[in-house]
Rosetta silent file (secondary structure, phi, psi, omega in degrees, C-alpha in Angstrom):
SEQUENCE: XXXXXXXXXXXXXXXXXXXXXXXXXXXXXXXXXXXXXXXXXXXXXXXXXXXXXXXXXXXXXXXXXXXXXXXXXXXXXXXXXXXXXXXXXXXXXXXXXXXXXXXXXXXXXXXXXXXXXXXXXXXXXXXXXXXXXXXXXXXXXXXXXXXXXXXXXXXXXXXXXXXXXXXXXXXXXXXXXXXXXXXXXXXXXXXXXXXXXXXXXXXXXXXXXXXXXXXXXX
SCORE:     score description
SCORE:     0.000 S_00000001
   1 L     0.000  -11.969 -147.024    0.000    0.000    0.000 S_00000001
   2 L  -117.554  -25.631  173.727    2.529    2.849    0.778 S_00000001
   3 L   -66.308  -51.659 -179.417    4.087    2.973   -2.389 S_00000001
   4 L   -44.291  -23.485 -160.879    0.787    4.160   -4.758 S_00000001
   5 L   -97.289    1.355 -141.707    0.392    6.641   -2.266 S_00000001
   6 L   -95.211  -33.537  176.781    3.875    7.916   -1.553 S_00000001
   7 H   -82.449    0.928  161.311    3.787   10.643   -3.672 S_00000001
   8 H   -81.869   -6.983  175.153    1.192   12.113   -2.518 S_00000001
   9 H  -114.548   -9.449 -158.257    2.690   12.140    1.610 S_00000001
  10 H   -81.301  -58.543  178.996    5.933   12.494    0.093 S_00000001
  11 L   -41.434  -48.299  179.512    4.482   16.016   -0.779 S_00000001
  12 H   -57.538  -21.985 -137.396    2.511   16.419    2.470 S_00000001
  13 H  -123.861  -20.511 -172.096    5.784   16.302    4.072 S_00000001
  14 H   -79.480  -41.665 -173.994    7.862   18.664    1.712 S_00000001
  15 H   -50.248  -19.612 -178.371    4.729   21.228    2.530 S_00000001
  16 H   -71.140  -56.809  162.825    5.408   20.600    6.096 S_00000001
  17 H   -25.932  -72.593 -164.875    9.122   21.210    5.835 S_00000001
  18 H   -91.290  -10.714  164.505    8.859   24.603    4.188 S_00000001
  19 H   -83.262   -3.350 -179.325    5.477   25.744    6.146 S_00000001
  20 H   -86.831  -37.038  169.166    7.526   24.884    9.455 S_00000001
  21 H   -56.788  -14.322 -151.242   10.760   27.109    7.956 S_00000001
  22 H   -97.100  -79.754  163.496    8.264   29.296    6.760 S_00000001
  23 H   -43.505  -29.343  165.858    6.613   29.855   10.247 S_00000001
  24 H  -105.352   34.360 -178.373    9.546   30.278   12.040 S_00000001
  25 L   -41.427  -77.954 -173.716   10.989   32.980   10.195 S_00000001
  26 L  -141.114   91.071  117.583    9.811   35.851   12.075 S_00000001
  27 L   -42.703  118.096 -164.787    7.760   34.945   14.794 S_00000001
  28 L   -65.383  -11.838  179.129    5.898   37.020   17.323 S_00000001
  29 L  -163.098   96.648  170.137    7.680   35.268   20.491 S_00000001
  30 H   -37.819  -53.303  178.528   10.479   32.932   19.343 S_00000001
  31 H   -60.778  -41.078 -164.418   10.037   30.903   22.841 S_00000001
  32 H   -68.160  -69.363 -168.673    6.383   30.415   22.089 S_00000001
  33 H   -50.932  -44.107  145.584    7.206   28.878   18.328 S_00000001
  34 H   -15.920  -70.632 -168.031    9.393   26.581   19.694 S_00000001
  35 H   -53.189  -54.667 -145.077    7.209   25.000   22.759 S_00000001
  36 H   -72.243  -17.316 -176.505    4.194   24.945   19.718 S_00000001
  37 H  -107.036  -29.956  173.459    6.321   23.388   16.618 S_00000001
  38 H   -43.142  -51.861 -164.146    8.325   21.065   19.034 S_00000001
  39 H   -50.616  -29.325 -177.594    5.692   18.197   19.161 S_00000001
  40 H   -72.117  -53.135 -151.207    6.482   18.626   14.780 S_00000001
  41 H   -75.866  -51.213  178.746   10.040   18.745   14.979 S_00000001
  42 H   -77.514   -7.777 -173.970    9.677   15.328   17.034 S_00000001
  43 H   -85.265  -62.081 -165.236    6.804   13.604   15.001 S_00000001
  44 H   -45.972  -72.889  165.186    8.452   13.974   11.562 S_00000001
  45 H   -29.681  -88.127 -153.342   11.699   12.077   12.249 S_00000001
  46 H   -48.811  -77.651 -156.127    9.501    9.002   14.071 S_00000001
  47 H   -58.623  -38.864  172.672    6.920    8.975   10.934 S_00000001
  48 H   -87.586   -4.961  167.215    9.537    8.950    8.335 S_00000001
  49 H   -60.340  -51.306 -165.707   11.884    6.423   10.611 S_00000001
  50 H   -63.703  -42.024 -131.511    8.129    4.022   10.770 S_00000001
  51 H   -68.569  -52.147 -168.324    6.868    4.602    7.621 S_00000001
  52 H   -53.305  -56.477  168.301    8.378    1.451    5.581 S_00000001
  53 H   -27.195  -80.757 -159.468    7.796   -0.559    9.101 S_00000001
  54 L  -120.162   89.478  170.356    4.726    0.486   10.435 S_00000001
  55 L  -105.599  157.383 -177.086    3.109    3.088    7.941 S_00000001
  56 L   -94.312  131.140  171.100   -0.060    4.599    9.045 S_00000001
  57 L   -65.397  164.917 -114.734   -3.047    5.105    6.757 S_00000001
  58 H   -96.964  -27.056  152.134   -3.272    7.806    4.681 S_00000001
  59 H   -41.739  -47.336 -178.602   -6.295    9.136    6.816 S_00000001
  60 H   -78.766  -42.629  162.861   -4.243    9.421    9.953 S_00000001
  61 H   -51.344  -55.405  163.368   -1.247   11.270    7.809 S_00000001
  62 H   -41.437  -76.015 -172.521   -3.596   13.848    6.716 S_00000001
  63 H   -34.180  -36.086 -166.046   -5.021   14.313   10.164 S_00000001
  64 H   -77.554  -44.354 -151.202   -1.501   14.698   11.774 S_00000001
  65 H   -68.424  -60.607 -174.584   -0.691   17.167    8.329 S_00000001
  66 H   -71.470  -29.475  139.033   -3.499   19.419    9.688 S_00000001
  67 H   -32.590  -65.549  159.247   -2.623   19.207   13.022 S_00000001
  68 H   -35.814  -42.868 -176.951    1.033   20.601   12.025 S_00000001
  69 H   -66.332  -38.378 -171.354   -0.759   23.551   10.462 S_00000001
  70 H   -84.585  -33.035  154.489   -2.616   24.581   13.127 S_00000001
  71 H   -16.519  -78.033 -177.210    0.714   24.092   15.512 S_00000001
  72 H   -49.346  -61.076 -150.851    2.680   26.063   13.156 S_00000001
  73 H   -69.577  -32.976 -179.491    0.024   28.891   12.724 S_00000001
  74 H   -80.030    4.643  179.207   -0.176   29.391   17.106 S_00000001
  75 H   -88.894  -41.688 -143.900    3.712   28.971   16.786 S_00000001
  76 H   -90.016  -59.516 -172.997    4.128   31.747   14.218 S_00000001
  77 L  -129.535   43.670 -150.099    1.494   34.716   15.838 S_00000001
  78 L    15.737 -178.139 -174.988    0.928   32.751   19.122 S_00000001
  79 L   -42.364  -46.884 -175.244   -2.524   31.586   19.721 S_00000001
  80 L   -56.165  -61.085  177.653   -3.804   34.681   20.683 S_00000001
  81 L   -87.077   24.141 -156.409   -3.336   36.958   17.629 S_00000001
  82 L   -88.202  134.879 -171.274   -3.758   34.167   14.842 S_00000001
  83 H   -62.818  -17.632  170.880   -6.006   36.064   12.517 S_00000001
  84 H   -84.157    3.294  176.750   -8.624   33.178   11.654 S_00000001
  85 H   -98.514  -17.496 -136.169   -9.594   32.972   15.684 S_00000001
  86 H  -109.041  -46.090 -150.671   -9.987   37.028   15.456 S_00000001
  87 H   -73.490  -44.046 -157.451  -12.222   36.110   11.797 S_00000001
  88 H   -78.931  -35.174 -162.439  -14.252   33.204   13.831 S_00000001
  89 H   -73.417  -24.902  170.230  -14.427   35.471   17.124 S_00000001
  90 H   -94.020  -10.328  177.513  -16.448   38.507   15.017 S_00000001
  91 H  -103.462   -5.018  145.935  -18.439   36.114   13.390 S_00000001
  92 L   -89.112   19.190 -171.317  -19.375   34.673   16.191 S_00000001
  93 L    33.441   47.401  137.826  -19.664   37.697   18.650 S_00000001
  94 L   -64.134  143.797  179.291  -16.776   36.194   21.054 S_00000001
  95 L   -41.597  -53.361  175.161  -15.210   37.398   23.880 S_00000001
  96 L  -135.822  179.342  162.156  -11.827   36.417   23.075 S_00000001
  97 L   -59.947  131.008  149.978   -9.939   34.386   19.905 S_00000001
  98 L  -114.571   48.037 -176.806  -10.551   31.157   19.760 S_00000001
  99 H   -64.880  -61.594  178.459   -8.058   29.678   17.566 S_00000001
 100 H   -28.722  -35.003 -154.424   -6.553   27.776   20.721 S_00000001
 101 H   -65.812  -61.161  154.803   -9.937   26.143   21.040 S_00000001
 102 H     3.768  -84.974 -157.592   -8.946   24.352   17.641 S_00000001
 103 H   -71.395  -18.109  156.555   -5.828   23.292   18.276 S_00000001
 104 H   -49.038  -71.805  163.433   -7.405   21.287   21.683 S_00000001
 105 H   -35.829  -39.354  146.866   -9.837   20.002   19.749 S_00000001
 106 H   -45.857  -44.262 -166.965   -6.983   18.631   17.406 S_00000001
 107 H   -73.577  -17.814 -174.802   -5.451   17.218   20.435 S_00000001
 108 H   -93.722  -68.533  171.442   -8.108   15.452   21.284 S_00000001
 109 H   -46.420  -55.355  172.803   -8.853   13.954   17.784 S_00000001
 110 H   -49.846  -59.531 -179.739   -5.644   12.920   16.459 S_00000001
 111 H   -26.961  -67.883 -138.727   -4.278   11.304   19.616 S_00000001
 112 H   -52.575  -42.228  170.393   -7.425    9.322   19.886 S_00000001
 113 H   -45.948  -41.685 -167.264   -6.691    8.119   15.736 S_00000001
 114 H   -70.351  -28.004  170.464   -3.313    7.328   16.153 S_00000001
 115 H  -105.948   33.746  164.336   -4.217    5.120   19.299 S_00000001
 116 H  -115.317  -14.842  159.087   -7.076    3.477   17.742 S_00000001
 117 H   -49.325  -64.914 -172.843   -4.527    2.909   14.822 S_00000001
 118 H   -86.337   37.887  167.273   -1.748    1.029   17.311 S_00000001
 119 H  -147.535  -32.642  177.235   -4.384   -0.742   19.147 S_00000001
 120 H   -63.702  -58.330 -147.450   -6.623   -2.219   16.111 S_00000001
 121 L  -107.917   -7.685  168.150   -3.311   -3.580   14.454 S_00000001
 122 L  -117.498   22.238  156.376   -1.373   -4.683   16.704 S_00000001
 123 L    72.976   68.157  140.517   -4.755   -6.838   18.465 S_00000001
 124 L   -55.047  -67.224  179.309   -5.069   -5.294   21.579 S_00000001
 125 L  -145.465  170.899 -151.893   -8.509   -5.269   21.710 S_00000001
 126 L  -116.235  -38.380 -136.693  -11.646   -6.999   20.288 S_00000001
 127 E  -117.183   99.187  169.952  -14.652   -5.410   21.745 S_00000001
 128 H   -33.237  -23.337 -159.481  -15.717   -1.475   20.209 S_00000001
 129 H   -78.627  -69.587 -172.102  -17.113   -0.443   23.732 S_00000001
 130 H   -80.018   -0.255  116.285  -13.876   -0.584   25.419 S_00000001
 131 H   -33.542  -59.692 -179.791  -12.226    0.675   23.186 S_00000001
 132 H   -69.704  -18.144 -171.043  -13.673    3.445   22.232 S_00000001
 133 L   -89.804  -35.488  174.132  -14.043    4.165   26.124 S_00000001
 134 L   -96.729   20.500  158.691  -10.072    3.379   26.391 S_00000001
 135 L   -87.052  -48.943 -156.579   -9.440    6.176   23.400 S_00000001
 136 H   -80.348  -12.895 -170.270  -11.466    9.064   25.276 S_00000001
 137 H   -83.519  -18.418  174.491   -9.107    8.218   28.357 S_00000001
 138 H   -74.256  -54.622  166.943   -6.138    8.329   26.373 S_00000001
 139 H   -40.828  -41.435 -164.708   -7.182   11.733   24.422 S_00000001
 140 H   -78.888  -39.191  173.816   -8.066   13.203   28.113 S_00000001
 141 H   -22.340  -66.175 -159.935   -4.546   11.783   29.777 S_00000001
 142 H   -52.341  -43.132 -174.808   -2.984   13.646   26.676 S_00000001
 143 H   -70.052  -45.765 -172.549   -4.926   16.706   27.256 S_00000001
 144 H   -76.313  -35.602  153.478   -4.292   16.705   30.847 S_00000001
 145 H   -72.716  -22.739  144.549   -0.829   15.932   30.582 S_00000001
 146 H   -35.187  -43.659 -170.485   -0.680   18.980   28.437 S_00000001
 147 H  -102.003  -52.961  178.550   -2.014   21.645   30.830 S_00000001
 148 H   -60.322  -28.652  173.511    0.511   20.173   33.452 S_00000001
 149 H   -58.133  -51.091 -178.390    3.091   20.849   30.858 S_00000001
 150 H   -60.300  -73.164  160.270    1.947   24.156   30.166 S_00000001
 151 H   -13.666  -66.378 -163.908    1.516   24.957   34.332 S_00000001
 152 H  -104.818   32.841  161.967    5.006   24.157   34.653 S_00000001
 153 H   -61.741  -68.208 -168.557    6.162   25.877   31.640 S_00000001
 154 H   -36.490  -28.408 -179.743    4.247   28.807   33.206 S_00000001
 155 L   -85.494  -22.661 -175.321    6.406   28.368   36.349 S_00000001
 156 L   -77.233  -59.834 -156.118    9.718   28.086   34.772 S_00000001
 157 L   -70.371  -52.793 -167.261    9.186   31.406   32.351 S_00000001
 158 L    97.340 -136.993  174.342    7.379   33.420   34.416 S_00000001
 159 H   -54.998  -30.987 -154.622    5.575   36.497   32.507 S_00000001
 160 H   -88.503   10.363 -178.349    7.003   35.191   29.440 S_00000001
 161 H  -118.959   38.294  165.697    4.945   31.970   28.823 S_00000001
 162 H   -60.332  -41.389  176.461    1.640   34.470   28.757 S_00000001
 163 H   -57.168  -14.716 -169.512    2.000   33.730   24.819 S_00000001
 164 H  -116.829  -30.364  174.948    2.495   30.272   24.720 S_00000001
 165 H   -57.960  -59.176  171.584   -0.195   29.906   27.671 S_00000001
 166 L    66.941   48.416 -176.348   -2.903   31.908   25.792 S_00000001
 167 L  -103.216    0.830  163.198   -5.613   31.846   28.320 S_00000001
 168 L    61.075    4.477 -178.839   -6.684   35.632   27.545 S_00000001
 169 L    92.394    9.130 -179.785   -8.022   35.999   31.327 S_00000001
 170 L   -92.126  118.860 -169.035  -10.055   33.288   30.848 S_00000001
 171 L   -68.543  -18.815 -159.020   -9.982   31.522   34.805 S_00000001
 172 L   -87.547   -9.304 -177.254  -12.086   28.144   32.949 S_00000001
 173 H   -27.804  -57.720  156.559   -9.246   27.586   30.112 S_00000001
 174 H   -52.332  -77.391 -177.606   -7.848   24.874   31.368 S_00000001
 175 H   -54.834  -32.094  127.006  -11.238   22.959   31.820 S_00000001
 176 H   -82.909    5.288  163.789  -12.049   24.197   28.521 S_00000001
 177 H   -74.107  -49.540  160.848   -9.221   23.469   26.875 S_00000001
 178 H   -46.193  -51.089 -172.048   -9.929   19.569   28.411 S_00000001
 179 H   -75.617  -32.583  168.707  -13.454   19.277   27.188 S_00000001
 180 H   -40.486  -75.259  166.514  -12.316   20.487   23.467 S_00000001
 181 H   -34.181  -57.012 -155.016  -10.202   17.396   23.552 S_00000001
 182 H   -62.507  -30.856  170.177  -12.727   15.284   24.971 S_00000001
 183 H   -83.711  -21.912  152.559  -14.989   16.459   21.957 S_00000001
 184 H   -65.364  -47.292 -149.608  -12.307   15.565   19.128 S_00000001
 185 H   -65.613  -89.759 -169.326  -11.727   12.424   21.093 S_00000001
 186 H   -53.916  -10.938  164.105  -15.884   11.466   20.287 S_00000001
 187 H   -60.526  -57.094  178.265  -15.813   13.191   17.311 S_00000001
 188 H   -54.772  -26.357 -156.008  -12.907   10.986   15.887 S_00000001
 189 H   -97.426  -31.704  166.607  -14.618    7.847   17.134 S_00000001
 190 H   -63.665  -41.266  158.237  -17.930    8.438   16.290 S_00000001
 191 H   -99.414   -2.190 -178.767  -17.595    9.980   12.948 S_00000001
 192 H   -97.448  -38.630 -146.504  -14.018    8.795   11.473 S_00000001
 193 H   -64.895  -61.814 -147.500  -13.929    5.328   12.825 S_00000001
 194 H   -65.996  -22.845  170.585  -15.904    3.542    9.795 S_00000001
 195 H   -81.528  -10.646  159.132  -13.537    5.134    6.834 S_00000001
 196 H   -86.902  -22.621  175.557  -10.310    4.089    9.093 S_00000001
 197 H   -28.783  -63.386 -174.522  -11.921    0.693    9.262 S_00000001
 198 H   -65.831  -35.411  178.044  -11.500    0.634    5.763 S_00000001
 199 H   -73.329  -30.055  179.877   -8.324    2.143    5.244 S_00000001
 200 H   -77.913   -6.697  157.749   -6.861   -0.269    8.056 S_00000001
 201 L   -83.593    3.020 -173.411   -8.064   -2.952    5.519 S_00000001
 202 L  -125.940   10.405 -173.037   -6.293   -2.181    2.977 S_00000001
 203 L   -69.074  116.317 -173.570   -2.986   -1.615    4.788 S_00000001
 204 L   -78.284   -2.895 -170.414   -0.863   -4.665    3.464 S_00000001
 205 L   -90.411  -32.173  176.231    1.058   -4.728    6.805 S_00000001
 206 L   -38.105  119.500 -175.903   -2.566   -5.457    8.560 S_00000001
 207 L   -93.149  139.660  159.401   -2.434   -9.050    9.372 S_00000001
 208 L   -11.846  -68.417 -144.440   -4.863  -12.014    8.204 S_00000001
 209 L  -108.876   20.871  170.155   -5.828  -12.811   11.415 S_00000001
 210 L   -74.668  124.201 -152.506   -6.823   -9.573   12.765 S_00000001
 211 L   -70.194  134.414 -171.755   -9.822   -9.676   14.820 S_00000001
 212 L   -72.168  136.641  168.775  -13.133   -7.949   13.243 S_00000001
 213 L   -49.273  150.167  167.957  -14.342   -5.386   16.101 S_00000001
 214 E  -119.941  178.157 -177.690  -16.982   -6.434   18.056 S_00000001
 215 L  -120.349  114.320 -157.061  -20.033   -5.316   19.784 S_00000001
 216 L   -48.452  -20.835 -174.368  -20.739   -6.393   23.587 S_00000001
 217 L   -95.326    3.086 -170.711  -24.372   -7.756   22.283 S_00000001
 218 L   -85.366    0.000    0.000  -22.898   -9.813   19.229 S_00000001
């Protein structure tokens, strides 16, 4: 499978390249682009080290691809000022931007693909319920181990991780920043799951004897 398709991620990957150079050019807070493009700077290596190994379907490469974008764009004019939260925030009479809101909601969604990816294929588990119930705990872990990251960013920097923090005065961020995830997390499983079905069928490393999902009443 990875070859028909390669020239088409081989591309996703040069755009990634030159929108992550591209983003950090001139940045509004150098420290901020950094914490927000690190998770890229560490993905890219592991997905092209995997990809002959383990490659992921082509669904989950996209997903990650848009994930980078929105990274890069809160890296580049931090969360706060990115001009399509300012565009969503007037058309929606908001308070503040909510471009961050996004990139949670990413956080929530991807995770939850990539470990419904690694858990389908390598036969972890058989049964949809617990799965899907042992996805949202993994998206919220992710999320939550996030916000402690950010906390003790916040502690380290001082004033200077207001930009990478981006909470705008808002005291509930953190708890809405959790629940964003938790809504990509059921978003991914409920509306994504039946076209990765299919794409995890057509994976040639997906083995023969991998067990069809089940349902607790079948």
């Amino acid at each position: 499978m990875p070859n028909h398709r390669s020239p088409a991620l081989a591309l996703l990957l040069i755009l990634s390249i030159i929108l992550l150079t591209y983003s950090g050019l001139t940045p509004f807070d150098r420290t901020t682009w950094l914490l927000e493009t690190f998770p890229i700077m560490m993905a890219l290596p592991v997905l092209l080290i995997t990809y002959r190994r383990f490659p992921l379907t082509s669904l989950l490469y996209l997903l990650i691809f848009c994930h980078a974008m929105i990274l890069m764009m809160g890296g580049a004019y931090s969360y706060a000022r990115v001009p399509l939260g300012f565009q969503i925030q007037d058309l929606l009479h908001l308070s503040r931007n909510p471009y961050d809101k996004i990139g949670h909601f990413f956080q929530g969604l991807v995770p939850t693909m990539l470990a419904r990816e690694i858990l389908i294929r390598l036969n972890y588990l058989r049964e949809r319920a617990i799965l899907n119930f042992l996805l949202i705990c993994i998206a919220l872990a992710i999320s939550a181990s996030y916000e402690l990251f950010e906390w003790g960013t916040a502690i380290c920097l001082g004033q200077n991780a207001d930009e990478f923090l981006g909470t705008q005065g808002d005291p509930w961020d953190t708890q809405s920043d959790m629940f964003l995830a938790l809504t990509g997390s059921v978003t991914a499983i409920f509306s994504l799951s039946p076209l990765h079905d299919r794409q995890l069928q057509r994976l040639t490393t997906l083995s023969p004897k991998q067990p069809r999902l089940t349902n607790r009443s079948e």
